[in-house]
N, C-alpha and C positions, 0 to 999 in steps of 0.2 A: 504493500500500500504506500502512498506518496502523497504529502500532503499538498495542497493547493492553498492560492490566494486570502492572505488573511486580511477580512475587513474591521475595523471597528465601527462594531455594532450599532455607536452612537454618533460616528463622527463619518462615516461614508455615503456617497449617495447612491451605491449600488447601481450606478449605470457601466458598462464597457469601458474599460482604457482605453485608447486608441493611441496608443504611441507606437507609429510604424517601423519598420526595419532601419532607416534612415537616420534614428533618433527625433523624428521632429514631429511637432505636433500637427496634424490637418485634418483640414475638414471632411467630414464624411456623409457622403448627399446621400443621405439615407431618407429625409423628407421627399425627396425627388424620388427616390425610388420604390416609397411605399403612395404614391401619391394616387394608384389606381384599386388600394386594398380594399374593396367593396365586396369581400367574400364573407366576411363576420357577421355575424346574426346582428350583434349591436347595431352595424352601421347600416345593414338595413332596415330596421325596425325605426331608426332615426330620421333616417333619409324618409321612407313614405308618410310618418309622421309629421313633417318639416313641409312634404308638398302636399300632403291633406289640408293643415293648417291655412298655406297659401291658397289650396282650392277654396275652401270653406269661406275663409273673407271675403274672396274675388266674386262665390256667391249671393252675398250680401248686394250686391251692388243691384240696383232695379228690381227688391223684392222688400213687400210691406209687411207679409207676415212669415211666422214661423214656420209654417208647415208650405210655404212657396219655397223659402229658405230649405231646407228639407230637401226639399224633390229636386230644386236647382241642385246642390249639392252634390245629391244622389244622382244625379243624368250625368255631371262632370266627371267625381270618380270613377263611373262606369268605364270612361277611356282614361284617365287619369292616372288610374293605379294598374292597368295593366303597360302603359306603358313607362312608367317606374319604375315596375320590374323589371320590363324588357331592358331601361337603362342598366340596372345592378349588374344582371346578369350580362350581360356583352361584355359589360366591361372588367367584372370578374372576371371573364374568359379571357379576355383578351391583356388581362394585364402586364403579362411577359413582353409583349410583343409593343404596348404603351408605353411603360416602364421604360423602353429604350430610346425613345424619340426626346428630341430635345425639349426643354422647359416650351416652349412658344409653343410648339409641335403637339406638346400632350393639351395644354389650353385648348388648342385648333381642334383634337378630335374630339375632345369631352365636350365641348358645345356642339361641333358637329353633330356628333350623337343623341344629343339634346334635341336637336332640331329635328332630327330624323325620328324619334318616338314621339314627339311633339305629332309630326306629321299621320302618324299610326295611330295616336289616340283621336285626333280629328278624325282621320277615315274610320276608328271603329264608331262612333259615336254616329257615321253617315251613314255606315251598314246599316245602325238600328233604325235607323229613322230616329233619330232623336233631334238631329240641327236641321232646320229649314234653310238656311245659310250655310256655306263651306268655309269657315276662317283659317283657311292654310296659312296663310302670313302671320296670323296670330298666332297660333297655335306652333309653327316654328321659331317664333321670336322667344314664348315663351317657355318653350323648352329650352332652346338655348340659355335663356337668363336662368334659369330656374337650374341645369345642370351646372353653370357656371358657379353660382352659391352652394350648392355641394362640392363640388371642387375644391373652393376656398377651402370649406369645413374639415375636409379629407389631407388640405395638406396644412391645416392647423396642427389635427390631428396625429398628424407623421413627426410633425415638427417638437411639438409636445415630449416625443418618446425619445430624444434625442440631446445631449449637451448642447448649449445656443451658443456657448462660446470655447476660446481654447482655454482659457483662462480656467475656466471649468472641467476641461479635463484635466489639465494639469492639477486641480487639486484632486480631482477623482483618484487620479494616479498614485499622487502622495500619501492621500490618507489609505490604498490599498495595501501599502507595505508598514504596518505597523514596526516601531524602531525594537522595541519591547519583545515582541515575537521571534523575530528575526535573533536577537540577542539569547532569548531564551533556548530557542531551536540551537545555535553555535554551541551554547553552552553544554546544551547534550550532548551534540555530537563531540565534542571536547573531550566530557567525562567517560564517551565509550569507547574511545578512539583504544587503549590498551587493553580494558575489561573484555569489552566485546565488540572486536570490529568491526563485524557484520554488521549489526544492531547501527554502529555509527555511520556505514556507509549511506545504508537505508534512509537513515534520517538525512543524510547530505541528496542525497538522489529527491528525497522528498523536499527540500529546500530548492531544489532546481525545479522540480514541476512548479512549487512557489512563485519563484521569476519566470519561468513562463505564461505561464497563463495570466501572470499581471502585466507582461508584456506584448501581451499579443493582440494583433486587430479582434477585436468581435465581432463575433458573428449575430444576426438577427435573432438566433434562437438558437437551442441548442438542446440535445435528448434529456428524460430524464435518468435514464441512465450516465450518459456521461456525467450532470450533475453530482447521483451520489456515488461513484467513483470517485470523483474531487472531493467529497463531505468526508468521501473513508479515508482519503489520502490525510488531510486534513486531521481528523482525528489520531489518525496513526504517530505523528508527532505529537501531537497534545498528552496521548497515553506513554509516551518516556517520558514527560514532564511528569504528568499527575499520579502516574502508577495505577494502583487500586482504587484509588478515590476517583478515578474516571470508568464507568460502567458504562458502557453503550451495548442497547439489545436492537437489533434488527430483524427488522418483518417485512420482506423484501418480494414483490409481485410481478415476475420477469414480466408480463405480458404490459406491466405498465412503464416500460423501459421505452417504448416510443414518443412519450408524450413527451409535447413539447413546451422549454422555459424559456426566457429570458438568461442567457446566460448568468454565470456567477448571482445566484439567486438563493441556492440551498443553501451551501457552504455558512453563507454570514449568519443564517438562522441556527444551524448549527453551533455558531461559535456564542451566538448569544444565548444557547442552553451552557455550554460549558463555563461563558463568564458569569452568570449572572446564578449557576448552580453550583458547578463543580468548585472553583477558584474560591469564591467567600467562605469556603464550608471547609471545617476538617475534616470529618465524615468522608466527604465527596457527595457523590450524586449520579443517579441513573437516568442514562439520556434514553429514550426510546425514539425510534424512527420507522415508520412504514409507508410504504406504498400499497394501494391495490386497488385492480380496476374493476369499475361496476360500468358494464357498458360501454357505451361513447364517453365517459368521466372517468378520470385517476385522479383518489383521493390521499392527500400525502399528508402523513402525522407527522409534530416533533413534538417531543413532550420532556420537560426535567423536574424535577425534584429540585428546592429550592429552600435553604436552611430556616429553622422554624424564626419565627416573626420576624424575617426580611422583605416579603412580599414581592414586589416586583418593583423592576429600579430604573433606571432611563428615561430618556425622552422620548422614547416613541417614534422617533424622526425615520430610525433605518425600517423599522416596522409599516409605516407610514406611504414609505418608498420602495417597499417589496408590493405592497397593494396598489400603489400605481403604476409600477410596472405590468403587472400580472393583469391590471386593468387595459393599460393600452392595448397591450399585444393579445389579448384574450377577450376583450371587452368583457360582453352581457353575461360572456359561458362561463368565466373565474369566478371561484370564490374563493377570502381570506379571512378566517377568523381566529378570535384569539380571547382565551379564557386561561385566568388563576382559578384554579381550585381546588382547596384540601393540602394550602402548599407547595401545588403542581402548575405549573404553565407550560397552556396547551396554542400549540398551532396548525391548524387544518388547513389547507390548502386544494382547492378540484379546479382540475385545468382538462381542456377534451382531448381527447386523442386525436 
């Protein structure tokens, strides 16, 4: 086992390093590249939401009572919302092939597109007999505007999941190599270097997966599997520091090894059972950890034991920034929750496969 990336728990923001091979810090158009992700349940539960709304006003206009309001309403979504979807979906589909065209370029189709379902819900609305008139000009103006403000919304959105400056990751960076860690990990490997050299190699091998992974590009996401292979690496040093007073039991569900996180995500929650359990206590403390999948969901446990009338300690910040991560990139499907009790702080976590 090899430990990985140590965050503090309280002082990280749990986003990617991005310091490239180069040494230098840059930007990474990850807003631009998730700028067509209209495949998440959230975003479109939002999006028909956002142009129901707009219908719903627009029908307002030249009616006096409720129930004219009503039927207007009801005739417009009838083409309205099918061709809504027809926008999500295309451009679901197509978002590899969006994703590549220049900033101007993806503007140009995602209105384009706009206009052209614009154009589909007029003509379904002309199948039914519903319009006595043909507003094809309207009807593609306001698709077009109407897909352009979702656009906006989607690359707020991208942009949101992402450090806005270098400045920001440079401290991301910083605060990922704890000085204290680092010191403590040398220290072991120090003391095993003649006793047991094996034992000290491992701890060294495991201090390089360390500077790896806090040096390396991130990726969008990443298994969860790989994750708790880094959570055990991770542990694996902590347990030559702590000895016996660090317990961890594991309840491990292969099948929920494909789901997928936000990189460097477990790990820190990990390390806030071990600081905030194991470390105050002389006792020690029992970390438990499982995975396992019910269906289209993997529901992942961390749980510690935490010395009696200590309760629970922090600011909440990295806790905070694990649920907005797991929100961007999962929306509506993630849940995070988090309960003391009996002594015990619990963390549950369900992301879909």
């Amino acid at each position: 086992m090899k430990a990985m990336t140590s965050l503090s728990f309280e002082d990280s923001t749990l986003h990617g390093s991005l310091l490239p091979e180069g040494g230098e810090l840059t930007p990474q158009p990850l807003a631009r590249a998730r700028m067509f992700d209209t495949c998440h349940v959230g975003v479109v539960l939002r999006v028909v939401l956002f142009v129901e709304a707009v219908v719903g006003v627009a029908a307002m206009f030249g009616t006096g009572q409720v129930a004219e309001w009503l039927l207007r309403f009801s005739l417009l979504t009838g083409g309205v919302l099918p061709a809504t979807l027809a926008w999500l979906i295309v451009v679901c589909l197509l978002k590899a092939r969006l994703n590549r065209l220049t900033l101007a370029l993806q503007w140009g189709a995602g209105m384009a597109l706009g206009a052209v379902v614009g154009l589909y819900g007029c003509g379904l609305l002309a199948l039914l007999g519903l319009l006595h008139s043909l507003p094809w000009g309207a009807s593609a103006a306001s698709g077009a505007l109407l897909s352009s403000v979702v656009l906006a919304g989607l690359v707020w959105r991208a942009k949101a999941s992402t450090p806005a400056a270098t400045a920001a990751r440079l401290a991301e960076l910083q605060s990922r190599i704890r000085p204290h860690f680092l010191f403590n990990t040398l220290n072991s490997a120090i003391a095993l270097v003649r006793a047991e050299p094996a034992k000290a190699e491992a701890v060294l091998e495991d201090l390089s997966e360390l500077f790896r992974h806090a040096l390396a590009d991130p990726a969008e996401s990443v298994t969860l599997g790989q994750e708790v292979a880094l959570a055990q690496r991770y542990l694996a040093i902590e347990k030559i520091r702590f000895g016996d007073r660090l317990q961890v039991k594991w309840r491990l569900d292969p099948l929920a090894d494909p789901a997928r996180l936000p990189p460097l995500l477990l790990q820190p929650l990990v390390e806030n059972a071990v600081m905030h359990g194991v470390e105050p206590s002389a006792r020690g403390a029992q970390i438990k950890i499982s995975t396992h999948r019910r269906g289209s969901m993997v529901v992942i446990k961390i749980s510690n034991s935490t010395p009696a009338g200590m309760g629970t300690r922090g600011h909440g910040l990295a806790l905070a920034n694990v649920r907005e991560r797991l929100l961007l990139m999962h929306d509506v499907q993630s849940r995070f929750k988090t309960v003391f009790k009996d002594g015990v702080f619990h963390v549950r976590l369900e992301v879909p496969v």
